[in-house]
TILOTI-801018 format. One line per field, with one value per residue (C-alpha): residue number from 1; residue in one letter; chain; x, y, z. Coordinates in steps of 0.1 Angstrom, whole numbers, plus 5000, padded with zeros to 4 digits. Layout:
BEGIN
num = (NUM,...)
residuo = (A,...)
cadena = (A,...)
X = (X,...)
Y = (Y,...)
Z = (Z,...)
END
This chain:
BEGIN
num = (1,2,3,4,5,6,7,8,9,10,11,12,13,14,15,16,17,18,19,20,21,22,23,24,25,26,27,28,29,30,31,32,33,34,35,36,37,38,39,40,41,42,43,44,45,46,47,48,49,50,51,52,53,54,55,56,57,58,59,60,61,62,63,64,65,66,67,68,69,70,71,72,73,74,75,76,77,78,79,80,81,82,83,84,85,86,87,88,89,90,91,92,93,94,95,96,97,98,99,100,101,102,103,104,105,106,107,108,109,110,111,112,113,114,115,116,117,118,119,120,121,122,123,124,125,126,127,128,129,130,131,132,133,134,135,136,137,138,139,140,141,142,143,144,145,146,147,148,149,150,151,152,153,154,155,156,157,158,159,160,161,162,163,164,165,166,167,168,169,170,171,172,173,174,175,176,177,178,179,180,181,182,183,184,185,186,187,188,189,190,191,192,193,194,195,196,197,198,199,200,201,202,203,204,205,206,207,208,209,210,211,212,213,214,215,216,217,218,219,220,221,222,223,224,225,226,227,228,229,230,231,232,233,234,235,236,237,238,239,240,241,242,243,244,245,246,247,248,249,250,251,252,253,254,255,256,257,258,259,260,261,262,263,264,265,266,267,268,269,270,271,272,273,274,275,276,277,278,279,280,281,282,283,284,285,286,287,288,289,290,291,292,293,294,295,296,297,298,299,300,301,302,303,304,305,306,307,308,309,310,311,312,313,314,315,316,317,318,319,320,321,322,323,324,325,326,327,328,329,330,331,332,333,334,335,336,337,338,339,340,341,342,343,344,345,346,347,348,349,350,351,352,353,354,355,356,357,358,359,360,361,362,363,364,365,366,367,368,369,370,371,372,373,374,375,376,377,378,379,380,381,382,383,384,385,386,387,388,389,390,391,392,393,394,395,396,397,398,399,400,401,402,403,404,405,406,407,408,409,410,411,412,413,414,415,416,417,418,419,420,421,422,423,424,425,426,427,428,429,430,431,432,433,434,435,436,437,438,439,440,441,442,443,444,445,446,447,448,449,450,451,452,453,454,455,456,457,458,459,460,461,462,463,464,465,466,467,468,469,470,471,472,473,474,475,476,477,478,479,480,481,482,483,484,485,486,487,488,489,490,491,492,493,494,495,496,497,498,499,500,501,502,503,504,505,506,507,508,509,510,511,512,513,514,515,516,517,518,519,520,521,522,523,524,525,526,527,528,529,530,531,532,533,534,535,536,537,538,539,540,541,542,543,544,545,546,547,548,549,550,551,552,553,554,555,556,557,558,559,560,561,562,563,564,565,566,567,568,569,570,571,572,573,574,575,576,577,578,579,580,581,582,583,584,585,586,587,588,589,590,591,592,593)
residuo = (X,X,X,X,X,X,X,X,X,X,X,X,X,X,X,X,X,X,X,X,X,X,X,X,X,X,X,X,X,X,X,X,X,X,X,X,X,X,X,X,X,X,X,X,X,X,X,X,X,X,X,X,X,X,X,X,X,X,X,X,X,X,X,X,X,X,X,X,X,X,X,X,X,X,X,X,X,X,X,X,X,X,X,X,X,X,X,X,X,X,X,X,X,X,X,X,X,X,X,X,X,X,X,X,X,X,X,X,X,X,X,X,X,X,X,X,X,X,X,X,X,X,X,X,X,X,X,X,X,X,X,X,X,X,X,X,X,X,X,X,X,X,X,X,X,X,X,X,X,X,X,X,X,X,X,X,X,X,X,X,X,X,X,X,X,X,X,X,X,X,X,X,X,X,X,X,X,X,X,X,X,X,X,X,X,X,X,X,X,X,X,X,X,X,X,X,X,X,X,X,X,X,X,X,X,X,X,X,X,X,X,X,X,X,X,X,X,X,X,X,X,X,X,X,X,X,X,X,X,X,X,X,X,X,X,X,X,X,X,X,X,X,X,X,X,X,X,X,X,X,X,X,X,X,X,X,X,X,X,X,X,X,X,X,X,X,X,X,X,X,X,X,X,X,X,X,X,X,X,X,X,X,X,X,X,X,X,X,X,X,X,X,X,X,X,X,X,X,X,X,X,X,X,X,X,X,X,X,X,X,X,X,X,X,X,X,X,X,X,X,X,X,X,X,X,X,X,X,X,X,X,X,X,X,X,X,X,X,X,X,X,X,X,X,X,X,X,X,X,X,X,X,X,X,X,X,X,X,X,X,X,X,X,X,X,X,X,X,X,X,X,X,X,X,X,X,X,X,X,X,X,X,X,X,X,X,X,X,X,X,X,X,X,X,X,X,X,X,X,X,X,X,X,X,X,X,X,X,X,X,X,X,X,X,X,X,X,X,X,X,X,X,X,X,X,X,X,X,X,X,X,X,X,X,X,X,X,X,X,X,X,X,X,X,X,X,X,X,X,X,X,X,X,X,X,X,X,X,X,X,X,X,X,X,X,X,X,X,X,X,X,X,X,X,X,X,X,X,X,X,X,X,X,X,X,X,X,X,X,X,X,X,X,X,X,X,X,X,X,X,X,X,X,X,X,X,X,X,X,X,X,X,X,X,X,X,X,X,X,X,X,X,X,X,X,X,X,X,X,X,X,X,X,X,X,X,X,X,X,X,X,X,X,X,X,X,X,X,X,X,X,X,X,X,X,X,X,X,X,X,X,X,X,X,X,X,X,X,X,X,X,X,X,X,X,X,X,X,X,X,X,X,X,X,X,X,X,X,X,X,X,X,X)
cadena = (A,A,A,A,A,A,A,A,A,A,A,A,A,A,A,A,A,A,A,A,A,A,A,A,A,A,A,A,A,A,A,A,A,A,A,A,A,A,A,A,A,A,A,A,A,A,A,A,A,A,A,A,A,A,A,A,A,A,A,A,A,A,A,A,A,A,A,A,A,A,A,A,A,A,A,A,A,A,A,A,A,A,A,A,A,A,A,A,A,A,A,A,A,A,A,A,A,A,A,A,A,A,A,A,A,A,A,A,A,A,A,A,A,A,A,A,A,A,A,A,A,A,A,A,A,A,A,A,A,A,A,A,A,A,A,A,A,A,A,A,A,A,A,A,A,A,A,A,A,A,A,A,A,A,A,A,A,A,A,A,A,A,A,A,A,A,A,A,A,A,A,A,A,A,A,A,A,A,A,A,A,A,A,A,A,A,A,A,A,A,A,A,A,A,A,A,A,A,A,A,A,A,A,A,A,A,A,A,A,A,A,A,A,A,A,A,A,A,A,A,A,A,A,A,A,A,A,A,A,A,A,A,A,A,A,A,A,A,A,A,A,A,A,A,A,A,A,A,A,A,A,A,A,A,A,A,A,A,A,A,A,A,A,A,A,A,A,A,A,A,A,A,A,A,A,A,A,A,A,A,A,A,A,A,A,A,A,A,A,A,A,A,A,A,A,A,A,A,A,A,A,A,A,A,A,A,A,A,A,A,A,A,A,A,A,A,A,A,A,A,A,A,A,A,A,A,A,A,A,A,A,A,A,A,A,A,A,A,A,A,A,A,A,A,A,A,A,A,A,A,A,A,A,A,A,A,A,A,A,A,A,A,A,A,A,A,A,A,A,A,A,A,A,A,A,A,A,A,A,A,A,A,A,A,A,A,A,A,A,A,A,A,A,A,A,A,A,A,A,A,A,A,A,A,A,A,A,A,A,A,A,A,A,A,A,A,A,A,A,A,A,A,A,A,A,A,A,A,A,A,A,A,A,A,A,A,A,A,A,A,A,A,A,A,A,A,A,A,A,A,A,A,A,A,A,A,A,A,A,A,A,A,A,A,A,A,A,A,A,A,A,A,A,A,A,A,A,A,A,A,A,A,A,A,A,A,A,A,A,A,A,A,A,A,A,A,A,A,A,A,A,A,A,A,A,A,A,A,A,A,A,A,A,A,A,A,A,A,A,A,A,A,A,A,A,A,A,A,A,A,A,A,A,A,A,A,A,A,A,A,A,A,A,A,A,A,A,A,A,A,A,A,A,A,A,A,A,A,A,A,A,A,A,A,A,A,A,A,A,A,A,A,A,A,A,A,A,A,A,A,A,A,A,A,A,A,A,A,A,A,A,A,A)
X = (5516,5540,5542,5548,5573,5571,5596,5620,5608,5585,5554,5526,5503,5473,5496,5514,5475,5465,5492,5485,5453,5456,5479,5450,5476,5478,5495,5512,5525,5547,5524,5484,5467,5431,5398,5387,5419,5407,5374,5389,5413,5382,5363,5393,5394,5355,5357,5388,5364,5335,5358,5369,5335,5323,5295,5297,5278,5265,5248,5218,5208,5171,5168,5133,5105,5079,5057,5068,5066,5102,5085,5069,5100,5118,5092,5094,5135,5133,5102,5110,5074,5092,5093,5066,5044,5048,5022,5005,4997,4955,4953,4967,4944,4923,4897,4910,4949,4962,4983,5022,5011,5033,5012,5037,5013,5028,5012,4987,4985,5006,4987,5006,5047,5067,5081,5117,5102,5088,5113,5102,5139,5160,5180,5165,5184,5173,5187,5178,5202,5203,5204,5212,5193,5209,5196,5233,5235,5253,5260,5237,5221,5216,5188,5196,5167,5174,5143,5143,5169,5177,5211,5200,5198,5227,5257,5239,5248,5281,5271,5256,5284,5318,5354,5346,5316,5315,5332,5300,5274,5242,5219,5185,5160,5126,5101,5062,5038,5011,5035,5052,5053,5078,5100,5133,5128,5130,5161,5178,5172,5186,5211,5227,5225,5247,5272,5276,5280,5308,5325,5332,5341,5370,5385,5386,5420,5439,5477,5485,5461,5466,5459,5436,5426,5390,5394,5420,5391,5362,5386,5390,5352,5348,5371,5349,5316,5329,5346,5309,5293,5319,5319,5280,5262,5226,5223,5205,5183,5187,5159,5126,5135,5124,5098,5120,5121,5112,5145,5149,5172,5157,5193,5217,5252,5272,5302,5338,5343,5334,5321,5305,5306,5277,5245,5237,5216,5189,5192,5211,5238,5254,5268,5311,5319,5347,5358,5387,5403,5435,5438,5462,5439,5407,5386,5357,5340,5338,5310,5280,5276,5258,5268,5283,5288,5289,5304,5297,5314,5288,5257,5223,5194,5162,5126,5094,5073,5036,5038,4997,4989,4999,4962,4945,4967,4953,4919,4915,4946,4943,4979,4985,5012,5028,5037,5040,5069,5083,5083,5100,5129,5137,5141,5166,5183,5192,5198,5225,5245,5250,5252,5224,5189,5156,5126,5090,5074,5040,5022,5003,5031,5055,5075,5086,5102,5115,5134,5150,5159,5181,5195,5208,5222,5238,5255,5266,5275,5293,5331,5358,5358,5323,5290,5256,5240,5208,5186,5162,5167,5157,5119,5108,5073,5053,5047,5038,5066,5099,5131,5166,5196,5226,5247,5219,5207,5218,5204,5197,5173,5159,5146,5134,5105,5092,5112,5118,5133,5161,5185,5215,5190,5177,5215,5230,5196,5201,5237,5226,5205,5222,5252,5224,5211,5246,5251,5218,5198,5170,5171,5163,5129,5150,5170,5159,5135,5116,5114,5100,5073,5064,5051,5040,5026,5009,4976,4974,4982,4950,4972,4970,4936,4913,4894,4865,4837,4839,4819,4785,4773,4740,4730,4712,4674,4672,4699,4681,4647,4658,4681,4649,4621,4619,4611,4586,4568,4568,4548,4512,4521,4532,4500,4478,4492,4491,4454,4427,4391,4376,4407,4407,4371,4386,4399,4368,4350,4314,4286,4266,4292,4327,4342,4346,4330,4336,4302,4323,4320,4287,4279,4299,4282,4257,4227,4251,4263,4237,4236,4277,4268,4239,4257,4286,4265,4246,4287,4294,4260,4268,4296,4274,4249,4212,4194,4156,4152,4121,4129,4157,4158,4158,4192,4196,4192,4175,4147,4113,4087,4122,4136,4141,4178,4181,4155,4180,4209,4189,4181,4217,4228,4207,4223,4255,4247,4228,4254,4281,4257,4256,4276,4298,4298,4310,4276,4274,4252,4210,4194,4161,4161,4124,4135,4165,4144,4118,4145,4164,4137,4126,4168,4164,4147,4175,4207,4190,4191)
Y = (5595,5574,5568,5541,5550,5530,5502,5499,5466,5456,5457,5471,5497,5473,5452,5482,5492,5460,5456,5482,5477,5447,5463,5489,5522,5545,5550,5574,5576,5598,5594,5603,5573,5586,5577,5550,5534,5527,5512,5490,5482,5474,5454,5427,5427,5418,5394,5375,5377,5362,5333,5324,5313,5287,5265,5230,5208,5175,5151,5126,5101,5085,5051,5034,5025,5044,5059,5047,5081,5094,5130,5134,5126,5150,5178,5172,5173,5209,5222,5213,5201,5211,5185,5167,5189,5182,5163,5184,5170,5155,5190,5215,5201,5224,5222,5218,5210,5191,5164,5150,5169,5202,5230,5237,5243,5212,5187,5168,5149,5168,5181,5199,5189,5213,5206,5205,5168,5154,5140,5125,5118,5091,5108,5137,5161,5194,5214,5231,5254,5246,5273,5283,5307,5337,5324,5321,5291,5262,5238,5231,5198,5183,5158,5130,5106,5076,5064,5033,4997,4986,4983,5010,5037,5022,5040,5074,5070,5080,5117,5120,5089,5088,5088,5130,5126,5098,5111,5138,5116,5098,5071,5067,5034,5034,5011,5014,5002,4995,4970,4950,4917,4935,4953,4927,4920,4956,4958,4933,4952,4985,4973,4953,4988,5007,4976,4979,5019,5013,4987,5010,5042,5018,5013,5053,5063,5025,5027,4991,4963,4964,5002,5027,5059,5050,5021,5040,5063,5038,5020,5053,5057,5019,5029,5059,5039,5013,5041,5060,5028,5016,5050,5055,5067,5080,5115,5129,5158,5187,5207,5199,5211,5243,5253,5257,5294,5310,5292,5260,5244,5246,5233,5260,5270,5244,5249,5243,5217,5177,5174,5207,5206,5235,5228,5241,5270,5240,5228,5196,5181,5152,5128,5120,5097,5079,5081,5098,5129,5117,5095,5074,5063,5061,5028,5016,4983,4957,4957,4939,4899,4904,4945,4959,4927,4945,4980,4998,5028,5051,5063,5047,5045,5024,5048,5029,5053,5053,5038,5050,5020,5000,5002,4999,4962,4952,4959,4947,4919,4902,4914,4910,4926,4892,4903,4940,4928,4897,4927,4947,4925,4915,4947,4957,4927,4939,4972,4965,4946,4973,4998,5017,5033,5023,5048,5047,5077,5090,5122,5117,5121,5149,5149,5115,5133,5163,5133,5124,5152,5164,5127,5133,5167,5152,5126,5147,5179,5160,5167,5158,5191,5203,5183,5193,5183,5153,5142,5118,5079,5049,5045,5007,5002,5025,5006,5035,5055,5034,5047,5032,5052,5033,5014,5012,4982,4944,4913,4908,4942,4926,4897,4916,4926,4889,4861,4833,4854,4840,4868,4841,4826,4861,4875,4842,4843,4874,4864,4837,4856,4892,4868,4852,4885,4894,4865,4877,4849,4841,4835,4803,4795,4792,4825,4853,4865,4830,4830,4866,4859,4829,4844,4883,4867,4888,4890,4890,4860,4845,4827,4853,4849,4879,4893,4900,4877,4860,4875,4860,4849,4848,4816,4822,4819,4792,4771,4774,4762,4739,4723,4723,4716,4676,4687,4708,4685,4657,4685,4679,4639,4642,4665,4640,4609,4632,4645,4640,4621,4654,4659,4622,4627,4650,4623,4599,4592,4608,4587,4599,4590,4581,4615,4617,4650,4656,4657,4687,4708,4704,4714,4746,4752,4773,4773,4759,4732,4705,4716,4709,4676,4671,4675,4659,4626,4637,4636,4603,4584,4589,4566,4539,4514,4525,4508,4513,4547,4531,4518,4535,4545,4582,4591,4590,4629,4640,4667,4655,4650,4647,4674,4679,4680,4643,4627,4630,4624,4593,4583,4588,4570,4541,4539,4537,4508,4487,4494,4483,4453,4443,4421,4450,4442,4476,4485,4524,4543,4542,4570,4581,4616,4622,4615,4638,4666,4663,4661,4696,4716,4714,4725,4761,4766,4761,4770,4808,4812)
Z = (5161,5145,5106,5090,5060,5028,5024,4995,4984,4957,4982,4962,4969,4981,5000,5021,5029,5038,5060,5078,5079,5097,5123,5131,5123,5093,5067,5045,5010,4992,4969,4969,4951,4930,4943,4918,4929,4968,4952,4931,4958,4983,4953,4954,4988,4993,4968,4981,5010,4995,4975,5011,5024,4998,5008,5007,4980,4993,4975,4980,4958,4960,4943,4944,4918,4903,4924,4957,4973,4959,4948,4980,5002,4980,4983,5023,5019,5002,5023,5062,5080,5112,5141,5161,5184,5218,5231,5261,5299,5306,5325,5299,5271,5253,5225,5199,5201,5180,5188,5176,5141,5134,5122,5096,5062,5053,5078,5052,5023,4998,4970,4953,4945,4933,4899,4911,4932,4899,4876,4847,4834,4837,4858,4877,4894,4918,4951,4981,5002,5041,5062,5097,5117,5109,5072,5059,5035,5054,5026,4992,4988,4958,4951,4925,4917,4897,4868,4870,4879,4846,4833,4808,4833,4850,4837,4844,4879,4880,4875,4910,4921,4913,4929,4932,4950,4968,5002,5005,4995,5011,4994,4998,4993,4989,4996,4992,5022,4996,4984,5017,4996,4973,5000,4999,4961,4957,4981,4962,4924,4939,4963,4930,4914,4941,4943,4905,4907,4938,4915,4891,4910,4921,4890,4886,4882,4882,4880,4869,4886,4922,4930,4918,4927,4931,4956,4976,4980,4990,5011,5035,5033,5042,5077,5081,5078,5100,5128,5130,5142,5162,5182,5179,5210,5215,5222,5249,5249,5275,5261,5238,5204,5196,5170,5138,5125,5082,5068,5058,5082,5120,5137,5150,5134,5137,5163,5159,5187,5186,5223,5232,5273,5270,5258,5224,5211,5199,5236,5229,5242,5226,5245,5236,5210,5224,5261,5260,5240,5226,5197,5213,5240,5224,5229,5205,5209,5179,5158,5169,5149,5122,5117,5086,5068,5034,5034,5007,5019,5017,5041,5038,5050,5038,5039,5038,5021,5026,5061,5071,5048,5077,5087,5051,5052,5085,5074,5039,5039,5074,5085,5119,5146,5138,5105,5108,5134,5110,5082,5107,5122,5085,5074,5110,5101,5065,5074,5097,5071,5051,5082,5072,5089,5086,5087,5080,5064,5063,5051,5078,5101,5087,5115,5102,5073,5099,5110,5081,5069,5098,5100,5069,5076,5104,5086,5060,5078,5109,5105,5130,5138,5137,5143,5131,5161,5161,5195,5184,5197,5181,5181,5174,5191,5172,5138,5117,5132,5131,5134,5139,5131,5120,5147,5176,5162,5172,5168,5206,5201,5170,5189,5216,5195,5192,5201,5182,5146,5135,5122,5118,5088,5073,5070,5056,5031,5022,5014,4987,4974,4964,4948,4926,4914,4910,4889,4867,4885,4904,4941,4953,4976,5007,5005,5023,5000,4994,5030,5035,5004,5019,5049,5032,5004,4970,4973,4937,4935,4954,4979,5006,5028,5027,5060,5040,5027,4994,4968,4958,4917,4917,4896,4864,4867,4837,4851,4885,4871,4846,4879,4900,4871,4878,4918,4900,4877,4904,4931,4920,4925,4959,4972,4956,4972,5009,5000,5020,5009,4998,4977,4960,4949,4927,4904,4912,4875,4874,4879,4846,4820,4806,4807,4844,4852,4891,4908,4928,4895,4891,4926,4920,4890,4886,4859,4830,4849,4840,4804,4800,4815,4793,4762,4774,4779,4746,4723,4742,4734,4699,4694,4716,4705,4701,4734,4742,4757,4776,4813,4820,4857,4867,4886,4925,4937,4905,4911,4918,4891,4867,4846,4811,4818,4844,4817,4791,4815,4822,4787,4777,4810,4797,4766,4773,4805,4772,4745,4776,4778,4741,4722,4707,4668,4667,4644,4640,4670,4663,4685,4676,4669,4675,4716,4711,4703,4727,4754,4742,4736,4776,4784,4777,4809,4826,4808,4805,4839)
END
């Protein structure tokens, strides 16, 4: 065996035994070295080791308002629902499968958020570790959520965004479903924000007035935004995705080439980015009209939170596809300005944030000289499912979804109106946004027309008699004037004296009747004249022989014909009281019946 003899140098110890071990021979010293020094030897050497492999940090930061769905997106960024279930063939259906849901524990509503997704600061800040399958950490993302859009919470942003972070960064907007009226008014708050925060990571670092460190460094991000969509191409997919495993991250070690000619152990294959392999003859096409009008420098992408109200909107607030596509081609047409992605989110749906989740990692963990790989294409049709990556979209695809949008209008809008909020004033009715509220208007405002029927105040029951009470009073009138004879005999004026008794009463009457009428006649002779009681007539239909009760209904009858026949001096009533009471001591005969 040969032996390798000590130089003469100054080599140390450590560094003669590294040497050789990296040659695969041993060694030997003049000199043997203790046992505690190997360790401590092998202790440096493990942690040079370790110091070697540091994991990337990247950053994303989530801007939206209060309870827009910013917790739950978080929650779903830090747990993985896996992707969607395949969907099985009519023949291979059995009871109970469950379709394009994952059966991940996290396929529902979430209950529950962890209190790393809750922030109740202004700025809130928490992480999660992506790993491969071998469960190595790949790269630690952090997850910066900004309280609120006013300038007050402004200059906290350039803790998660500055000229440091900027290069390994990803934003996030938004929006809330339950709110659609407010989706491009919202954009225009937040959007403001993150021009304001770019603004002043260029003046990081100035060295006079024309160069600073800051916008050398958003400058190179602005060519690297504008070189991924330029050289964008959809992926296509050799295999279905498989199940993800225990960790976090379901998408295979990433691999040290750019254009893997094999398919991957996740059983994609991603389709070149540019046509050839030299940078000398590479050829990318000009950005689509329209694209990347406003580079911020950074990657975007808007969420639409909450997108299962889609149906709760069409039921309760007569939306229409109309609108859901209007609300649509808006948003596409905005997106593509600033070169960002637009994707609807549900609960209902995890795989929706699956989706996300590994666009972002692809956007983040795709170097020149590794990619972290991402199959899914552009998915416009389903409404509660959109997806469009950044540079797929055009505005000849836009109109495709309903013709007749005019995307020249809604980008030159949108133009007018983010230099007026820029300029701390309000957008003008034909902007963009005055154009967008005009046709999703707030139904809170009553100008929006509800699918449902108007609600019903009963009127109060005074107001409605008091309304109908002349009808009322004028009722008994009317059936009088439409009676028949038998009815107008009713009013007809009794035959036997002044008071008008109807001869209808008396016939219903039973043994009281005459005596009413009796006494009646009796109170009404007494304000008359004394006449002679003799020859007075007995009354028509009287009983024969004459009672006690027609007698004086006679005798009083009398009267009052003589007194009607005098002269009327008005002289005080004479009636002889001797007749009186010969004629009422014969009625109890017949009132006692």
């Amino acid at each position: 065996m040969t032996l390798l003899r000590p130089s003469t140098n100054n080599t140390t110890p450590s560094q003669s035994q590294s040497t050789s071990s990296t040659l695969g021979i041993s060694t030997q010293t003049q000199h043997t070295q203790p046992a505690s020094d190997k360790d401590e030897i092998w202790s440096t050497i493990l942690r040079g080791v370790a110091s070697s492999k540091m994991v990337p940090t990247k950053n994303v930061l989530i801007l939206g308002d209060p309870k827009c769905g910013k917790s739950t997106l978080i929650h779903y960024l830090k747990h993985d629902p896996g992707p969607q279930t395949p969907k099985l063939e009519s023949d291979d259906v059995q009871p109970g499968t469950s379709f394009g849901v994952s059966s991940h524990p996290y396929t529902m509503t979430v209950d529950n958020l962890d209190k790393g997704s809750i922030s109740t600061l202004a700025l809130g800040y928490t992480f999660v570790d992506v790993q491969d399958e071998e469960n190595e950490a790949m790269a630690r993302l952090g997850l910066y959520q900004l309280g609120l859009s006013s300038p007050e919470y402004q200059p906290l942003l350039k803790f998660a965004l500055n000229s440091d972070t900027l290069a390994d960064s990803f934003v996030i907007l938004c929006l809330d479903w339950t709110r659609p009226w407010k989706f491009l008014e919202t954009l225009e708050r937040w959007i403001d924000v993150l021009q304001r925060s770019i603004q002043e990571i260029c003046k990081e670092g100035s060295v006079g007035e024309s160069w600073s460190r800051g916008k050398a460094i958003v400058d190179d991000l602005r060519e690297k935004v504008e070189h991924f969509l330029k050289t964008y191409s959809e992926p296509t997919v050799n295999a279905a995705p498989p199940v993800p495993s225990s960790s976090t991250n379901t998408a295979s070690t990433p691999t040290t080439t750019s254009v893997p000619s094999t398919p991957l152990t996740t059983g994609f294959v991603l389709t070149p980015l540019v046509t050839t392999t030299t940078a000398a003859d590479q050829v990318t096409l000009p950005l689509t009209q329209g694209c990347l009008t406003n580079n911020l420098g950074v990657p975007m992408a808007v969420v639409c939170c909450k997108s299962d109200a889609i149906n709760t909107l069409e039921q309760t607030q007569d939306y229409d596809e109309d609108q859901f596509d209007f609300i649509q081609q808006t948003l596409r047409c905005i997106c593509m300005k600033y070169g960002a992605a637009l994707v609807y989110t549900s609960t209902l749906y995890p795989h929706t944030f699956h989706n996300l989740r590994q666009y972002i990692l692809h956007r983040l963990l795709t170097r020149s000289t590794k990619t972290f790989p991402f199959s899914l294409k552009a998915q416009v049709v389903e409404r509660d499912s959109v997806f469009v990556p950044s540079g797929w979209d055009s505005w000849g695809k836009i109109r495709i979804l309903k013709e007749g949008f005019d995307c020249e209008g809604v980008s030159a809008g949108w133009d007018a109106d983010i230099e007026a909020v820029a300029d701390r004033q309000q957008p003008g009715d034909h902007g963009a946004r005055g154009l967008y509220e005009e046709a999703t208007p707030n139904p809170d405002t009553g100008d929006m027309p509800l699918n449902i029927p108007p609600v019903v105040v009963c009127e109060d029951e005074q107001v409605f008699l008091e309304r109908h009470f002349e009808t009322l009073q004028r009722a008994p009138e009317i059936q009088n004037r439409s009676g028949t004879g038998a009815d107008a005999s009713l009013t007809r004026p009794s035959v036997v004296g002044p008071l008008g008794i109807s001869s209808s009463s008396n016939s219903s009457s039973s043994g009281g009747g005459p005596s009413h009428e009796v006494l009646a006649n009796f109170f009404q002779s007494l304000i008359s004249k004394k006449a002679p009681l003799t020859g007075a007539t007995p009354l028509a239909g009287s009983p024969k022989g004459g009672s006690s009760s027609s007698s004086l209904s006679s005798l009083l009858g009398a009267q009052s014909l003589s007194n009607r026949s005098e002269d009327g001096k008005g002289r005080p009533p004479q009636v002889s009281r001797k007749d009186v009471y010969k004629e009422l001591d014969k009625m109890p005969h017949y009132t006692t019946k």
